[in-house]
C-alpha positions as CSV (number, residue, x, y, z in Angstrom):
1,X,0.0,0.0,0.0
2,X,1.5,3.5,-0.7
3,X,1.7,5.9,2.1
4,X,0.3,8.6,0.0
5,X,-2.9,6.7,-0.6
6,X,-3.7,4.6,2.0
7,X,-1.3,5.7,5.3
8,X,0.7,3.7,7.3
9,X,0.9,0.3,6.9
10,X,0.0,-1.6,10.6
11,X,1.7,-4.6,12.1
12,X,-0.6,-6.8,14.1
13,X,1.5,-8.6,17.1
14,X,1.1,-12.3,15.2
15,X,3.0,-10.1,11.8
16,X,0.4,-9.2,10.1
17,X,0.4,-6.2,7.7
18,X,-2.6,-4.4,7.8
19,X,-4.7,-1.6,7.2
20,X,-3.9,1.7,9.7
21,X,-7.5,1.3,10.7
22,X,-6.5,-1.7,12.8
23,X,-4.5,0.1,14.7
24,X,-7.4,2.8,15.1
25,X,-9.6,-0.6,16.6
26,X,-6.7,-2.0,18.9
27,X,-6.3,1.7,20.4
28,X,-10.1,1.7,21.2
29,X,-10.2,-1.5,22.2
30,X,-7.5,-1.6,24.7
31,X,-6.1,-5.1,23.3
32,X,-4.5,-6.5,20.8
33,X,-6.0,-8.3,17.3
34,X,-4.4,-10.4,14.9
35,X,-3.9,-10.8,11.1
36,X,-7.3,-12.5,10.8
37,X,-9.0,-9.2,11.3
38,X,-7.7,-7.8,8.2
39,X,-9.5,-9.4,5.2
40,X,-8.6,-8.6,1.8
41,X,-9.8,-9.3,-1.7
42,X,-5.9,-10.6,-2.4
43,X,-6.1,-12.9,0.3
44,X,-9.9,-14.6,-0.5
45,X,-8.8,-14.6,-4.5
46,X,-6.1,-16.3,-3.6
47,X,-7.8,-18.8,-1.5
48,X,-10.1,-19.6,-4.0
49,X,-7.9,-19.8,-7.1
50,X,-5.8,-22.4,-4.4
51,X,-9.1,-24.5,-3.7
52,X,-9.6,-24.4,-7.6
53,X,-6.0,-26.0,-7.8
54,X,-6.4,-28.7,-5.4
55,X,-9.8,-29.8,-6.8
56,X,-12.1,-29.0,-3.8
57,X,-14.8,-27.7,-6.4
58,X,-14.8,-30.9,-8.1
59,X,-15.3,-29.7,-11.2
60,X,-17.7,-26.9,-10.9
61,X,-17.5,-23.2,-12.3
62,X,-15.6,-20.9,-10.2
63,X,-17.8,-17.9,-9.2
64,X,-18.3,-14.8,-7.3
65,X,-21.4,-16.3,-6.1
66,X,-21.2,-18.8,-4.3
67,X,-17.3,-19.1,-4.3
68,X,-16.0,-15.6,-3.4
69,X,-18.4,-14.9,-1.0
70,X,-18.4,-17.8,1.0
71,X,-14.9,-17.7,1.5
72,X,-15.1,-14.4,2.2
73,X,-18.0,-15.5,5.0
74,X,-15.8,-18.7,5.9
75,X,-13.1,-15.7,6.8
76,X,-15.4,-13.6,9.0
77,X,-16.9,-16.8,10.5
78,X,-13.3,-17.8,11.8
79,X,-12.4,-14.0,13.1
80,X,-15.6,-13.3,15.4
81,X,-14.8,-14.9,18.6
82,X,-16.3,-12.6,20.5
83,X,-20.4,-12.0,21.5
84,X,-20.7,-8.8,19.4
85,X,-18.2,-8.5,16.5
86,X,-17.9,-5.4,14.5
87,X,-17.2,-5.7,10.7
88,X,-15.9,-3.0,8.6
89,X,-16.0,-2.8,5.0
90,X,-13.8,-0.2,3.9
91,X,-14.0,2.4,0.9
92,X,-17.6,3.4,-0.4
93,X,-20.9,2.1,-1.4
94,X,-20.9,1.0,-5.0
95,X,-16.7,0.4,-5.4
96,X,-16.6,-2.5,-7.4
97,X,-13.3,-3.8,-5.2
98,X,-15.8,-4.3,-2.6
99,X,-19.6,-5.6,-4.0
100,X,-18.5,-9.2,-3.0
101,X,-18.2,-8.1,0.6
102,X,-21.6,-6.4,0.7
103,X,-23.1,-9.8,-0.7
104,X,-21.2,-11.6,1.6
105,X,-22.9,-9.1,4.5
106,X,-26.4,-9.9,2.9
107,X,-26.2,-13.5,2.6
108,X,-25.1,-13.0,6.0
109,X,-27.7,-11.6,8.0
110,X,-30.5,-13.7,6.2
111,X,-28.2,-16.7,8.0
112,X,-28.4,-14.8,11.5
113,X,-31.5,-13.2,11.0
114,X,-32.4,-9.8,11.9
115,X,-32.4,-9.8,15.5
116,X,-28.8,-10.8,15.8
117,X,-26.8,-8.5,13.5
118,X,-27.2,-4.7,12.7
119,X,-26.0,-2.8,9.6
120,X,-24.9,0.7,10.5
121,X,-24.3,3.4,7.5
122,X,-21.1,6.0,8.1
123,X,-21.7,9.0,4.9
124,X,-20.7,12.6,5.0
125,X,-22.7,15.7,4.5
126,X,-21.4,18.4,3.6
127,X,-21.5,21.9,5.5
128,X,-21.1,24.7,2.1
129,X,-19.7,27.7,3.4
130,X,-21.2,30.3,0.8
131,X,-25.5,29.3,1.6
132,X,-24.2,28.5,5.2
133,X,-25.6,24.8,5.1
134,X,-25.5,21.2,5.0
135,X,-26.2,19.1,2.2
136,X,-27.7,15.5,2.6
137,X,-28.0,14.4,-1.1
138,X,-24.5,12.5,-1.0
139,X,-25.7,10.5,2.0
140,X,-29.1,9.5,0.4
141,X,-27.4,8.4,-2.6
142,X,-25.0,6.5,-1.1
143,X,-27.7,4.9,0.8
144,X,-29.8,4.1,-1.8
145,X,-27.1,2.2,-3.4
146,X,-26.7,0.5,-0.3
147,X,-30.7,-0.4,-0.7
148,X,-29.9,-1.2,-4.0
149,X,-27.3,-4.1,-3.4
150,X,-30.0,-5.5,-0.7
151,X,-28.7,-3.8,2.1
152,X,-30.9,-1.1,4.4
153,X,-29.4,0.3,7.0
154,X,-30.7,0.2,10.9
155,X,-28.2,3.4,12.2
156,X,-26.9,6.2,10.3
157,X,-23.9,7.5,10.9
158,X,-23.2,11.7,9.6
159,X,-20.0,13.0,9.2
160,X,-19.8,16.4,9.5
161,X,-18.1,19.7,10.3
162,X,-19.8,21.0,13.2
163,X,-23.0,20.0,14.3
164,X,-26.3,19.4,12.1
165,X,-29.2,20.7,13.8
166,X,-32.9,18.3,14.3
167,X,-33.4,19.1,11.3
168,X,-31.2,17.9,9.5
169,X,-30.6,14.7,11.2
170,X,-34.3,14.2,10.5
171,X,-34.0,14.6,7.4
172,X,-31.5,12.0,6.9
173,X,-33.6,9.1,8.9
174,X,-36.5,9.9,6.7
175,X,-34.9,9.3,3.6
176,X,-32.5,6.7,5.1
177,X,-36.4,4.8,6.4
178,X,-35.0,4.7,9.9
179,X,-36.3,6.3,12.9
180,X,-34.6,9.4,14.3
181,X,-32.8,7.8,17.0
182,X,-31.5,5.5,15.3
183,X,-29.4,9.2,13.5
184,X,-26.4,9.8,14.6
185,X,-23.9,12.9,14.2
186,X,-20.0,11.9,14.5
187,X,-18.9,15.6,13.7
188,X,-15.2,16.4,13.4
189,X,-13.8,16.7,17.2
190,X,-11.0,18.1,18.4
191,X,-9.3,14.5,19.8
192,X,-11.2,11.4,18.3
193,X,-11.1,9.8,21.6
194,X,-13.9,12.0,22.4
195,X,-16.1,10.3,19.9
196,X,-17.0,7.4,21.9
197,X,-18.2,9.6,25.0
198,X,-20.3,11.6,22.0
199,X,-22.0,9.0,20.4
200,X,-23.1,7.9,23.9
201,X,-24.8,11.2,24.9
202,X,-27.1,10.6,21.5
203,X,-28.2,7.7,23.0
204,X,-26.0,4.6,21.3
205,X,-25.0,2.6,23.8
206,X,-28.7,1.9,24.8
207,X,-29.9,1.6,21.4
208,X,-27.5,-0.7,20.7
209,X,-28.5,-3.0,23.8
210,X,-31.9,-2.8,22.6
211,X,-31.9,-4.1,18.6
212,X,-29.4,-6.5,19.4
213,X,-31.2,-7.6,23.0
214,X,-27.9,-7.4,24.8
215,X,-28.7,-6.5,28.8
216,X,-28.0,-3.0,29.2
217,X,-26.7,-1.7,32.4
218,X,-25.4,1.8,33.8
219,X,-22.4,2.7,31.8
220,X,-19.0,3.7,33.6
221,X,-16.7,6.4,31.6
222,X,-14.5,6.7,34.0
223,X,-12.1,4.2,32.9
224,X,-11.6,6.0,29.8
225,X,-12.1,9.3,31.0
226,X,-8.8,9.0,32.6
227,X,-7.1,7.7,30.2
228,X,-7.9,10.3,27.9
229,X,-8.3,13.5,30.1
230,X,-4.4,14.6,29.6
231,X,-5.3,14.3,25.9
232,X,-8.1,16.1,26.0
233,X,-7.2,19.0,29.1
234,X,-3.9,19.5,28.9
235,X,-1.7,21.7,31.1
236,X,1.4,22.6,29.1
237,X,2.2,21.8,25.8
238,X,5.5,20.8,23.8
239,X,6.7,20.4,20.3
240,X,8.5,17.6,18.1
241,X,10.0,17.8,15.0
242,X,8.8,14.8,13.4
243,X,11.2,14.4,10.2
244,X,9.6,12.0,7.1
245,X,9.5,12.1,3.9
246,X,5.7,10.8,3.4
247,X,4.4,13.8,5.6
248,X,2.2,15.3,2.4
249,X,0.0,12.9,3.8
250,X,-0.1,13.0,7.7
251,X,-2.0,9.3,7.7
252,X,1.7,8.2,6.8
253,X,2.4,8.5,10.7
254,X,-0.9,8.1,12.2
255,X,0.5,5.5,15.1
256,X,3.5,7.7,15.5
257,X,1.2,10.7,16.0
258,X,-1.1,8.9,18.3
259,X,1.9,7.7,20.4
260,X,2.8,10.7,21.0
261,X,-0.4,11.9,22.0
262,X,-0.6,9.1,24.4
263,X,2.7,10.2,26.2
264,X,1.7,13.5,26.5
265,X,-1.5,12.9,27.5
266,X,-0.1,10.8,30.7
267,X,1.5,13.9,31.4
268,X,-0.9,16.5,30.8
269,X,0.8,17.9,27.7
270,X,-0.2,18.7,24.7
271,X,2.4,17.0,21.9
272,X,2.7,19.8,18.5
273,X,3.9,17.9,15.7
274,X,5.8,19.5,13.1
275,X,5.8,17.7,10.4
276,X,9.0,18.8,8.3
277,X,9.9,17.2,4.6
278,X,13.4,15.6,4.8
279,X,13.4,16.6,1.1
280,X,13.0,20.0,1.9
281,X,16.0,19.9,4.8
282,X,18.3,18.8,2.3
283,X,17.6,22.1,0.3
284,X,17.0,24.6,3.2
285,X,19.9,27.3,3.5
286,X,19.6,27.0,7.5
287,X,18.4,23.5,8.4
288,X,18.4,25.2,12.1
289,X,15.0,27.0,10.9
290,X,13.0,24.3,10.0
291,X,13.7,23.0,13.5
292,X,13.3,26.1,15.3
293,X,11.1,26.0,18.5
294,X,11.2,22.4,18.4
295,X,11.7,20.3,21.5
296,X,12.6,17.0,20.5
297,X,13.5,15.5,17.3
298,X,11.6,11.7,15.8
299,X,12.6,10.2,12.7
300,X,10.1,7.5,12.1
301,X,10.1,4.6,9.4
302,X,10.5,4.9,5.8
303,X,12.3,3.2,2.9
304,X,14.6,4.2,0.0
305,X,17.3,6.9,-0.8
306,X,14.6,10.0,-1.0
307,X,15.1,12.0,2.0
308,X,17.7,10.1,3.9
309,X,20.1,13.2,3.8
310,X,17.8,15.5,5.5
311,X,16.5,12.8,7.9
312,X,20.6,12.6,8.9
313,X,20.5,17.1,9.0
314,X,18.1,16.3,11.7
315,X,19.9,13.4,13.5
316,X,23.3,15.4,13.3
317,X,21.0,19.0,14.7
318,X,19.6,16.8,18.1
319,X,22.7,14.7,18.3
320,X,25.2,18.1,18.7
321,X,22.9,19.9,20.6
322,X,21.6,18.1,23.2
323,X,18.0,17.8,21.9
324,X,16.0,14.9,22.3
325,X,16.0,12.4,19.5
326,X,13.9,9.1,19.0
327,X,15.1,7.3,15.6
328,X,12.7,4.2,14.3
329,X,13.4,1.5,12.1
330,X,15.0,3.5,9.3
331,X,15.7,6.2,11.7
332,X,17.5,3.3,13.7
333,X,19.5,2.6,10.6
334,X,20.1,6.0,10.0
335,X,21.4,7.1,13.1
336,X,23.9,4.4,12.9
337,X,25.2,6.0,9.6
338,X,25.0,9.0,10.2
339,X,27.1,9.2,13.1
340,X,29.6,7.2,11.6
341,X,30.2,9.8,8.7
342,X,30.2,12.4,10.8
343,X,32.4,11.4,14.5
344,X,34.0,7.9,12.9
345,X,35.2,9.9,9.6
346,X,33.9,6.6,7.4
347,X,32.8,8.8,4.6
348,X,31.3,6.0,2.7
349,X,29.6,4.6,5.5
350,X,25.6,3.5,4.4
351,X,23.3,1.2,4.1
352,X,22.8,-1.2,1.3
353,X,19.4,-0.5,1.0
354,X,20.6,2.7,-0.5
355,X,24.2,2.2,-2.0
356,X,24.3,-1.8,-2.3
357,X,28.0,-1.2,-3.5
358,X,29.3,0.9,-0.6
359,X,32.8,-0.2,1.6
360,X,31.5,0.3,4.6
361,X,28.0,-1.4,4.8
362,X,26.9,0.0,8.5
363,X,23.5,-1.4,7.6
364,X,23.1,-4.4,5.5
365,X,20.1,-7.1,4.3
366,X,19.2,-9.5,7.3
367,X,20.8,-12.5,6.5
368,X,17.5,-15.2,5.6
369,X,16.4,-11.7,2.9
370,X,19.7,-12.5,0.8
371,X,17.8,-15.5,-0.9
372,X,14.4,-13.9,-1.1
373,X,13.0,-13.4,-4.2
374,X,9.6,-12.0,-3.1
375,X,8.9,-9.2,-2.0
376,X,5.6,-8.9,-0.8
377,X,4.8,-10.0,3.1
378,X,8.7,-11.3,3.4
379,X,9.9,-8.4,5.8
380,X,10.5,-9.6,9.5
381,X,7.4,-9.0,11.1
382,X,5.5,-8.9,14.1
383,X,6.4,-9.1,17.6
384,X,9.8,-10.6,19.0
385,X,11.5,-10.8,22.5
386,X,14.2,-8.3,22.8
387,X,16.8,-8.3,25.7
388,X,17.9,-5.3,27.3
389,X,21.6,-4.8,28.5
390,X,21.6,-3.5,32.6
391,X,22.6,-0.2,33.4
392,X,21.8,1.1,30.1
393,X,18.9,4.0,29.2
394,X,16.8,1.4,27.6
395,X,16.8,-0.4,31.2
396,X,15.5,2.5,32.7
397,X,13.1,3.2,30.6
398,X,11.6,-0.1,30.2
399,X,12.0,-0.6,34.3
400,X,13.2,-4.5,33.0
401,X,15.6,-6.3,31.0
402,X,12.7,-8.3,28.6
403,X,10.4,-6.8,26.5
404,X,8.4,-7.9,23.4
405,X,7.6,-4.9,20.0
406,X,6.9,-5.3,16.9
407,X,9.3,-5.2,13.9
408,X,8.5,-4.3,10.3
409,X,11.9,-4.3,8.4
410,X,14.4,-5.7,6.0
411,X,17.4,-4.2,7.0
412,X,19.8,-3.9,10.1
413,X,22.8,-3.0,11.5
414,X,25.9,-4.8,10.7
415,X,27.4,-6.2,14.0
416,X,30.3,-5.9,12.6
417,X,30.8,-2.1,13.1
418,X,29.4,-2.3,16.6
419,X,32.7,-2.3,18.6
420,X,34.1,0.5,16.4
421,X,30.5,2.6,17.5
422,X,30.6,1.5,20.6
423,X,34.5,3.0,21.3
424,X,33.0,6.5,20.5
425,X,30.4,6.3,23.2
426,X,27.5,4.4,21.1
427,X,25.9,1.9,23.3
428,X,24.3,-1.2,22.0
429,X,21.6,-1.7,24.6
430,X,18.9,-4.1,22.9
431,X,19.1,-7.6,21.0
432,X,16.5,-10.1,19.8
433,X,17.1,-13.9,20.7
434,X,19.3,-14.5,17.5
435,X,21.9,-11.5,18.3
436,X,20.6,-8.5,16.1
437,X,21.0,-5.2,17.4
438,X,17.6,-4.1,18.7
439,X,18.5,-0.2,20.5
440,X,21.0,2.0,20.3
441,X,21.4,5.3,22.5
442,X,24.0,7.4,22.9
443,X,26.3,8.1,26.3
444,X,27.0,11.4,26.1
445,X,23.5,13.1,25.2
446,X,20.6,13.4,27.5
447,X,18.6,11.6,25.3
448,X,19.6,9.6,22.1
449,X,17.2,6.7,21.6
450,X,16.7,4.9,18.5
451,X,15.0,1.5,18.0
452,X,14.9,-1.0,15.6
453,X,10.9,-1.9,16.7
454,X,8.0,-0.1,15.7
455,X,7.1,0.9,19.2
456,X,4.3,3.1,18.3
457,X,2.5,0.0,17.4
458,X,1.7,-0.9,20.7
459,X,0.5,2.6,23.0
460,X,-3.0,3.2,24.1
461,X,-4.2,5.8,26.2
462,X,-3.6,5.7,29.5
463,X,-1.0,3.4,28.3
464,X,1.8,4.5,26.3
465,X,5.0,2.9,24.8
466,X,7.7,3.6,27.2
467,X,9.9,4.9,24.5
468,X,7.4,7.6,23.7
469,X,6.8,8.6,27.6
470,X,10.6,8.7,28.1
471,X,11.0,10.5,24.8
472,X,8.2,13.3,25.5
473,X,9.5,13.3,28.9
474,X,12.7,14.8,27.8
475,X,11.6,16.8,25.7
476,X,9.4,18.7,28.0
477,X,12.4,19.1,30.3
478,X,14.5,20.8,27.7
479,X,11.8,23.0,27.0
480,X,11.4,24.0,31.0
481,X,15.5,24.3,31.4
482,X,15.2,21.2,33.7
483,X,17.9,18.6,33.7
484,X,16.9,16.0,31.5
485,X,16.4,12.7,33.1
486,X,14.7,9.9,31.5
487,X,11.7,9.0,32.8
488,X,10.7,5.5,33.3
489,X,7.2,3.8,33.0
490,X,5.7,0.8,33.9
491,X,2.0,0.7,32.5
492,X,0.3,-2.1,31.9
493,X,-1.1,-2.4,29.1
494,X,-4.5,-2.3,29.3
495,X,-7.2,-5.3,28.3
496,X,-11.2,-4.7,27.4
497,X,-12.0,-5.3,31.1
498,X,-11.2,-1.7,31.4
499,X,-14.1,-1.0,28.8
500,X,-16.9,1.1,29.7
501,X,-19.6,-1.2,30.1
């Protein structure tokens, strides 16, 4: 998927690459899912072409229906373990990609039957500035093509900019043949986590109880009201530099972003993101501008030689002046090269993702990639035990000496350079079970982290990756002239009992 269409790529904690609106569910949630909820039309075409091959149709045509959609059911089927499950089907009503899943939904609930499943409608309408009001014909198209395909709606979902008044919203259940409280606004808010709390003042959670004849209790918010209350009312506020070259599209960096939040939010501080184009560094007469008045420095995950210079303008601004930096994946790999340039002198130090011919390969192809042909869901992925070394900043952030993130990556750094990094105060502090170099921070800065893990795939609020706590922590101090001292955490991550009920 390219991160200028569809955003970030997530990695489930079982390796799967998914959708960034998994990580959206997991972070409401509070848990963890796995590759199973991620269906795709790649995956069920190529199940059925495989079942074609090994002759479980015996013979008979192929189809969409019955072939396509039952596998697509079969898939569904296999991923609800739980009472209630919600199924998304992405894009919008009528994309061809995705008229096998809305048959699949229909054959569906004739199975079930009414009473035990509920099809809920999200559509925008539009708020035009110049007559000062909103527009409900693209929602009662789009749900009339839903009726069309044998699908009609029980909740309606508007998405809006501001609030519509009654209206409106009565407007849409009339031509949407539901009743008015089964209308719902999800305006634009000014922290998403808000939406939940929102949609239960209109009355969902009980309406919800009521079609699907769940027992409905009192709820209790304030779980999640204090998870997300530093988000939401914060008390200071600080500002990162976050240095990509997919930031045209700020989806690119959505967990990033929300990790961030989530360690500010634990503090009461509000996290600014800058988003500045590496591209653009790399031109900039004074670099130093384009990270003016920022307080700590992140350079997330990426791939490929576009932008790497400026991302290492960044590292080498943070790593001579003190400011905090937080390097991932390719930041990781990049901080590794960069310093060796610039304080080892190896001026054709790189990695061979960018210059496969260089002499001194400071990042290199993991080993079992060097026969790999494909290159399509071959990455190492998913979660992996990673040792930390005692005494080191990675020990006191992580309060332990094991913990488990999730990798997404190709490339790493080439043990063999290690000692010759490590004499010039780099510290190899992390390393998975089969000896590659997981973290690597350095001594003589207040706060030099990078990481080879994605660790902004597992934070929820309340709950942050330690990384990111220790990271906004920091950087907060530099900005009040306090002495920087990494700060530890120790939160649990946080399971559905937690959930409002």
């Amino acid at each position: 998927m390219n991160p200028f269409v569809h955003g970030e790529v997530f990695v489930t904690e079982d390796g799967g690459e998914t959708d960034l609106d998994i990580g959206r569910y997991e972070r409401f949630l509070l848990t963890t899912l796995s590759r199973s909820s991620n269906i795709t039309t790649g995956q069920v075409y190529l199940e059925v072409i495989r079942r074609e091959r090994r002759g479980e149709y015996l013979g008979k045509c192929v189809q969409i229906i019955p072939h396509v959609t039952d596998e697509i059911i079969s898939r569904i089927r296999q991923a609800s373990k739980t009472d209630v499950s919600v199924i998304e089907i992405g894009g919008t009503v009528g994309d061809i990609e995705g008229m096998p899943f809305f048959e699949a939904i229909r054959q569906m609930r004739l199975e079930e039957g009414r009473s035990n499943t509920l099809i809920a409608h999200v559509a925008l309408v539009p708020f035009l500035e110049v007559t000062k009001e909103y527009k409900t014909k693209p929602l009662q198209h789009s749900v009339q093509e839903l009726r069309r395909i044998g699908l009609q709606p029980d909740l309606v979902f508007v998405r809006s900019k501001g609030l519509p008044n009654d209206e409106v919203m009565s407007k849409v259940a009339l031509f949407s043949s539901i009743q008015r409280d089964s209308a719902f606004c999800a305006t634009d808010l000014s922290c998403v986590y808000e939406l939940p709390k929102h949609l239960e003042t209109q009355g969902l959670g009980t309406l919800l109880c009521a079609k699907l004849a769940l027992p409905c209790g009192e709820s209790n918010w304030t779980p999640w009201k204090e998870a997300i209350d530093g988000i939401v009312n914060p008390r200071d506020e600080v500002r990162i530099a976050l240095v990509g070259k997919y930031v045209a599209l700020e989806d690119s960096y959505i967990s990033v972003v929300d990790a961030l939040k989530h360690a500010g939010g634990k503090m009461s501080v509000r996290v600014l993101v800058k988003f500045v184009e590496s591209e653009e560094l790399e031109l900039a007469k004074d670099p130093d501008l384009m990270l003016d008045g920022c307080h700590g420095v992140l350079v997330p995950g990426g791939y490929g030689i576009r932008g790497s210079v400026g991302k290492m303008i960044a590292m080498k601004r943070a790593r001579e002046n003190g400011i905090p930096f937080l390097g991932i994946c390719f930041g990781f790999q990049l901080s590794a090269v960069e310093f060796a340039r610039d304080v080892l002198r190896l001026d054709d130090a790189n990695t061979t993702e960018i210059d496969p011919h260089t002499s001194v390969p400071i990042v290199r192809l993991s080993t079992e990639q060097n026969q790999n042909l494909e290159m399509g869901g071959t990455q190492r992925l998913g979660s992996s035990r990673i040792t930390i070394k005692q005494g080191t900043l990675a020990h006191r952030i992580y309060r332990g000496l094991e913990i488990y993130e999730r990798h997404r990556h190709r490339y790493e750094l080439n043990r063999t350079y290690v000692p010759m990094l490590e004499k010039s105060h780099y510290v190899a502090s992390g390393f998975s079970d089969d000896g590659r170099i997981e973290i690597l921070e350095l001594r003589t800065h207040p706060f030099y982290f990078a990481a080879q893990y994605h660790p902004e795939f597992k934070s929820w609020p309340g709950a942050p990756n330690p990384a990111f706590y220790a990271f906004i922590s920091a950087a907060f101090a530099r900005k009040s002239g306090l002495e920087i001292r990494p700060a530890s955490a120790d939160f649990s991550y946080p399971s559905m009992a937690s959930w409002p009920s």
